[in-house]
VEXDOBA-154735 format. One record per residue: x, y, z of N, C-alpha, C, O in turn. Coordinates in steps of 0.2 Angstrom, whole numbers, plus 5000, padded with zeros to 4 digits. Layout:
<sites>
XYZXYZXYZXYZ ...
</sites>
This chain:
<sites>
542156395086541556435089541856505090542356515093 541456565086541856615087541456665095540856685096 542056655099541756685105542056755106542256775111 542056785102542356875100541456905103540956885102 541756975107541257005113541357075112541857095111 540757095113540957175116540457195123539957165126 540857245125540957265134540257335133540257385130 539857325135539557395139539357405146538957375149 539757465148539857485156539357535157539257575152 539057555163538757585165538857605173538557575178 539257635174539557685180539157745181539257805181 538557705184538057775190538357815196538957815197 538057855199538457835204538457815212538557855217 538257745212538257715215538357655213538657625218 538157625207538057575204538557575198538557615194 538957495197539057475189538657435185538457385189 538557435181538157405178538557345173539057375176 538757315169539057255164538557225161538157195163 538757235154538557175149538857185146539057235144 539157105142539557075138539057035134538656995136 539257065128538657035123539156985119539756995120 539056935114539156885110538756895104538256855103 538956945100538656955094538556895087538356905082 538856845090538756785084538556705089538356655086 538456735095538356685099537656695101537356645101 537056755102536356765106536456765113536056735116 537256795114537456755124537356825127537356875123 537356845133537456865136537856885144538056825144 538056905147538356915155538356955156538657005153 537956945163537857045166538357025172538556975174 538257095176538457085182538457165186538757195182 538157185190537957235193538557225200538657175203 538857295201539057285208538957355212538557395209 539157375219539157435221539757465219540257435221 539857535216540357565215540557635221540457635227 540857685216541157735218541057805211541257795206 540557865215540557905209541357915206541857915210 541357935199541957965198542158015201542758015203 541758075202541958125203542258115213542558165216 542058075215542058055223542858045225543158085229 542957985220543857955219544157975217544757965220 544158015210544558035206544657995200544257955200 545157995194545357965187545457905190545057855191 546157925194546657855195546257815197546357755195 545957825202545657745207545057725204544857665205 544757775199543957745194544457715188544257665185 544857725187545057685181545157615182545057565179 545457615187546157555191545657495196545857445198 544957535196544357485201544057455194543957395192 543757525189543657485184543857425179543557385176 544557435180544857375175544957305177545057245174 545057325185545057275187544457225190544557175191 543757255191543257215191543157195184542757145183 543557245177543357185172543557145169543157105166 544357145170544657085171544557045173544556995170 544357045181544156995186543556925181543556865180 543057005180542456975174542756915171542756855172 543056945166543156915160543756845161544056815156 543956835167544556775168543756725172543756655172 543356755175542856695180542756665174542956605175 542456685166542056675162542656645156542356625151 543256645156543656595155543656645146543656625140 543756715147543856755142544356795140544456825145 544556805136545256875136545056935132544556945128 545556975134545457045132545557055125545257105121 546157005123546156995115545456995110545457015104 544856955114544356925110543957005109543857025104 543757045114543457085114543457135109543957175109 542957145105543057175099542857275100542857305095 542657305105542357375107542257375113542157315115 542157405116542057425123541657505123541857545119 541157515127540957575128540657585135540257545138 540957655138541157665145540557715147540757775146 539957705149539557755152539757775158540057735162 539757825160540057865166539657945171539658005170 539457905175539257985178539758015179540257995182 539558085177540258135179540658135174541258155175 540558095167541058085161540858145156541058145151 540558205158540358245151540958275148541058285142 541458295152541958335152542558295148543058265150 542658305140542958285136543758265138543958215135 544158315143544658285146544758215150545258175151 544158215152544158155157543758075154543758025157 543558095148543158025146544058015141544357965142 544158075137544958055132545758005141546157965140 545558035144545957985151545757935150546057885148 545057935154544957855156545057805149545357745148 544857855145545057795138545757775137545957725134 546257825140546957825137547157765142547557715140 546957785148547057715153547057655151547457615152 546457635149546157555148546757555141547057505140 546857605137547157575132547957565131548157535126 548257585139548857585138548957495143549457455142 548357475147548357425151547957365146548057305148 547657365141547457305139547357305130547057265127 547757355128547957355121547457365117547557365111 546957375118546357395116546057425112545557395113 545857485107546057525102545157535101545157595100 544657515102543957485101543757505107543557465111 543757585110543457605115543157655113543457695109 542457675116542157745118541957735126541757695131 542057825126541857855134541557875132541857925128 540857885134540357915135540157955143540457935148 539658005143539258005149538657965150538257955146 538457955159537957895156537057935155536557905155 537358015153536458025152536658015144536157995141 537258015140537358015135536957925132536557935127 537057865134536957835135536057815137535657795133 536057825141535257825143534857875137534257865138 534957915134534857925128534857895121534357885119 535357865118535557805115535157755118534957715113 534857735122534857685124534057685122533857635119 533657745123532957775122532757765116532357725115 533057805111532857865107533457825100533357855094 533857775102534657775097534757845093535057895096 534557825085534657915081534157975079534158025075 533557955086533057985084533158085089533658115092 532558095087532558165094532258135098531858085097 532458155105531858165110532658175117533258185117 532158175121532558195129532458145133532058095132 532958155139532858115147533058155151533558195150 532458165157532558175163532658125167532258085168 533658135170533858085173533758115180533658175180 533658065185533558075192533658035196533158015199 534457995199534557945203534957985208534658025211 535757975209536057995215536258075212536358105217 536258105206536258145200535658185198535158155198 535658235196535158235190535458285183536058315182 535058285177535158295171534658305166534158265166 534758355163534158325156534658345151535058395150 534658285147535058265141534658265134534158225134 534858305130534058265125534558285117535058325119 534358275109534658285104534058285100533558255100 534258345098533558365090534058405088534558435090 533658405080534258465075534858415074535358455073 535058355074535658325076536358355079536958365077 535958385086536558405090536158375097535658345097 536758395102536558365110536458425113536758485111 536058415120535858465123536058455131536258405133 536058505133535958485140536058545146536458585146 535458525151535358565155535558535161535358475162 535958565168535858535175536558475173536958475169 536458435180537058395179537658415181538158385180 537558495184538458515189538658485193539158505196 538458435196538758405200538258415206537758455207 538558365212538158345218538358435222537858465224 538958465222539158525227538758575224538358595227 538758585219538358665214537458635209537058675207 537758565210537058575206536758495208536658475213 536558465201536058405205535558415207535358375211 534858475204534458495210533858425209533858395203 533558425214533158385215533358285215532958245217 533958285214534158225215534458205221534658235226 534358115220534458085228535058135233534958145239 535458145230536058175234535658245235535858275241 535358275233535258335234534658315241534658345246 534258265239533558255245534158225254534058235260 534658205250534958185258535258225260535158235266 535558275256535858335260535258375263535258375269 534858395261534258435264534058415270533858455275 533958345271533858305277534258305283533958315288 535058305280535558305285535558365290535558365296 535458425283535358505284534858505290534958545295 534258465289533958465293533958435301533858455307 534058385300534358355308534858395310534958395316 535358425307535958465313535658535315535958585318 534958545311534658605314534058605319533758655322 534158525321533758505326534058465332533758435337 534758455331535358445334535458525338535458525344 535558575334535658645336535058665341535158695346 534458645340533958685342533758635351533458655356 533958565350533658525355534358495359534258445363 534858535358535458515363535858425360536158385364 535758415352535858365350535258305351535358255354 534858315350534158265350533958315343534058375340 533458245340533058265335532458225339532458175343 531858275335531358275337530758255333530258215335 530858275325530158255319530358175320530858165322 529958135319529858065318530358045312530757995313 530258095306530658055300531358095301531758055298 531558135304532458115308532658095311533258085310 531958045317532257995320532357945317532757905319 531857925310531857875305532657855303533057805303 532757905300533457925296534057905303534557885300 534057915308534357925312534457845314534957825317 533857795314533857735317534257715310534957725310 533957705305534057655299534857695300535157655304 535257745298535857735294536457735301537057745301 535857735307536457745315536657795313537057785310 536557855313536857925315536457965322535857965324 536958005324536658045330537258085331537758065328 537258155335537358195336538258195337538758225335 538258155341538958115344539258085337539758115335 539058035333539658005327539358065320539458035314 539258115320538958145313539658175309539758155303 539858195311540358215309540858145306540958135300 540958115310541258055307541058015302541257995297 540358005303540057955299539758015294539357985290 539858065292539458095286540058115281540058105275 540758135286541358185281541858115282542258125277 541958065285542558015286542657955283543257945281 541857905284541557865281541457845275541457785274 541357895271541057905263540357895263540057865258 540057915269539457895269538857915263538757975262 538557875260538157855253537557935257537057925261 537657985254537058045258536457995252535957965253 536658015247536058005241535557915245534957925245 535657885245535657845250534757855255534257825255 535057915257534257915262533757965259533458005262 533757955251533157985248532657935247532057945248 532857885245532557815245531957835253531357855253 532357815259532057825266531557865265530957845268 531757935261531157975262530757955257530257935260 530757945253530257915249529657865250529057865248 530057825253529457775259529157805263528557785265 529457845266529157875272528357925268527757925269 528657945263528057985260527457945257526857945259 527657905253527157825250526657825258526057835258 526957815264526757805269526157875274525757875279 526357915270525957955273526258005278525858025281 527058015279527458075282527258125279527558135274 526858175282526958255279527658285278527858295272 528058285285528858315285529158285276529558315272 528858225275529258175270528858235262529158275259 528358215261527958255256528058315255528158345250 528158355262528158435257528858445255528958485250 529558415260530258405257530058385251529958435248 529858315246530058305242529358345235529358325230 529058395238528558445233529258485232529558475227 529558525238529858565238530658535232531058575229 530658465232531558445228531158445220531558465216 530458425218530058415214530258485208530358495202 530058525214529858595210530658625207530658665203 531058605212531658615207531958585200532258605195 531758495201531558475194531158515187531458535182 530558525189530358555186530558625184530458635178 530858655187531258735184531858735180532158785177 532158635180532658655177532358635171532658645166 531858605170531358585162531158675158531158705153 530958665162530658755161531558785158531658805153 531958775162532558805160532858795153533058835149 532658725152532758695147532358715139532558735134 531658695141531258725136531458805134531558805128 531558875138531458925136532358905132532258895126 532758905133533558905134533658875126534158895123 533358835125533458775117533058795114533258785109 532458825113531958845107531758785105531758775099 531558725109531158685105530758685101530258705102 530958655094530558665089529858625090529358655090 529758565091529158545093529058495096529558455099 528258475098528358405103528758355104528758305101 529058375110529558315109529558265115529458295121 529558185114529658145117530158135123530758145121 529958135128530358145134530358075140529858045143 530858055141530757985145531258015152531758055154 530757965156530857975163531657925166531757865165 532157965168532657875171533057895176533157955176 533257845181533557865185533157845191532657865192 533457805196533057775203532657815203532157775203 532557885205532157905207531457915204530857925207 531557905197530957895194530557865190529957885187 531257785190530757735185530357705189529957675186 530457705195529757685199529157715199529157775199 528657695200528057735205528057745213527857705218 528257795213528257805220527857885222527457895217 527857915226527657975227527958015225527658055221 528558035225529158085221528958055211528758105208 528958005209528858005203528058025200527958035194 527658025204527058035203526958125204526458155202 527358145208527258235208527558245202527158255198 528258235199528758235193528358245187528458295182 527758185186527558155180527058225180526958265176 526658215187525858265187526158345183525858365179 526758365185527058405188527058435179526958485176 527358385177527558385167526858395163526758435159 526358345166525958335162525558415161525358445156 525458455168525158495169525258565165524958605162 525958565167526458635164526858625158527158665156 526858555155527258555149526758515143526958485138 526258525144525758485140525858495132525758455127 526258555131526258555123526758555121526958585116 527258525126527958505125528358465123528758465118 528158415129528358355130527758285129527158285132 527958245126527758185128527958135131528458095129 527758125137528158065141527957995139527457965138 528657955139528657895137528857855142529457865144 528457795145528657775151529057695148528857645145 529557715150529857645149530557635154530857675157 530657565154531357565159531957565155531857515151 532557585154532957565150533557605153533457665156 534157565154534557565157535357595154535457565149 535557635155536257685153536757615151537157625147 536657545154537057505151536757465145537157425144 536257475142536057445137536257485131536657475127 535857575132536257625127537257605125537557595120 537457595130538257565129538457515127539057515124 537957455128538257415123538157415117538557395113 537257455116537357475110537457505103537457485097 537757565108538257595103539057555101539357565096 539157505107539857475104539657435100540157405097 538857415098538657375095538957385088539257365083 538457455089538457505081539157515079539257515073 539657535084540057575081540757515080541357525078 540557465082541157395082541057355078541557325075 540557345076539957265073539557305067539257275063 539557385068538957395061538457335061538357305056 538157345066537257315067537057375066537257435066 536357365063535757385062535457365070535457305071 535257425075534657415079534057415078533857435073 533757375085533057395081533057435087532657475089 
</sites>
């Protein structure tokens, strides 16, 4: 029985994503874990956690790294050609491996959409990005990172929060006062007394309490609503940046991904209104779910196995 696999990863930042396909078997194995952004850790400790949760993988499931025929590494924070040629040179000095690509994971999540077609993604999870290819080239708007950029994403809606409560820490002698401060304050135990520790010490997940607020808003919190019009609107300008910036030759299909907006929630619902209104002769939105580790196996698909996708 021929059990020869390929590997596709999906490194958000928050989440890893695993699938090991069996291209002559119709088999499968996923396995999702909680991770560490790359940019958070650094090369050395994302290379050295990744290999080792894949190895881990592939000894439970009674497989070797001999069998595996391509591997492909989606990566938040992989755009930067120095750092995807490392992590690849790591895996290759550790498991002899020759049959890798490093991607980024909007790279991916495009691939994953669109394969060799045009069209875009507005990514929006712990991150945000708009990735898209027309003219057989790649584009990309946004995506500096959580310190400079990120706008409108979970990392960015937590920091504003935070921003928020030590401004009402300042004003109320270390008490917070709006209801969705106190929310924030009960759910992740932070107060006046551990913030410092628990925000700069901890590693504490900020992207984390964009979720919070988003239910809060579903539920009818004002404070929660006009913050996230307000993280919306910078969305939206980085699309506008995008449009004037590329010269879009014509309508192009545009898919939503990324926690914060393959759901229906209130933040994905200002997003969409927000596109359909001011971008009507631009974009066409495609609502679908498709995940940054599917684009990665399937490029290891393509580019290891010479499959035809559909």
């Amino acid at each position: 029985m021929n059990k020869t696999f390929i590997i596709g990863v999906d490194s958000g930042g928050s989440k890893i994503r695993i699938k090991i396909l069996f291209p002559h078997l119709s088999k499968v194995i996923t396995k999702t874990v909680t991770s560490f952004h790359l940019n958070a850790v650094g090369l050395r400790f994302f290379s050295e956690f990744l290999l080792t949760l894949l190895s881990s993988l592939l000894r439970k499931n009674k497989l070797k790294w001999n069998q595996c025929k391509g591997l492909c590494i989606a990566v938040a924070g992989g755009s930067n050609v120095r750092v995807r040629n490392e992590i690849k040179n790591n895996f290759r000095k550790r498991i002899k491996l020759n049959n890798i690509i490093v991607i980024s994971d909007a790279e991916a999540t495009l691939f994953a959409a669109f394969r060799e077609n045009d069209g875009a993604v507005l990514i929006c999870g712990t991150g945000s990005i708009i990735y898209s290819k027309f003219g057989n080239k790649i584009y990309r708007v946004g995506g500096w990172g959580r310190i400079i950029g990120d706008n409108g994403s979970g990392f960015e809606i937590g920091k504003t929060v935070l921003q928020n409560l030590t401004t009402e820490y300042d004003l109320y002698n270390g008490i917070a006062k709006s209801n969705y401060l106190i929310e924030v304050e009960r759910k992740f135990k932070i107060n006046s007394e551990n913030f410092i520790e628990k925000i700069y010490q901890r590693n504490f997940n900020i992207a984390k309490i964009a979720k919070l607020v988003i239910n809060l808003a579903d539920n009818g919190n004002k404070n929660c609503k006009d913050l996230l019009r307000w993280e919306a609107d910078k969305l939206i300008q980085q699309l506008k940046i995008f449009v004037k910036s590329k010269n879009i030759p014509k309508k192009m299909n545009l898919m939503l991904s990324g926690g914060l907006l393959e759901n229906d929630n209130y933040y994905s619902k200002l997003v969409k209104e927000q596109i359909k209104k001011k971008f009507k002769d631009k974009f066409t939105l495609i609502e679908k779910k498709l995940l940054p580790v599917e684009g990665a196996v399937n490029l290891a698909l393509k580019e290891f196995f010479n499959k035809n996708i559909n």
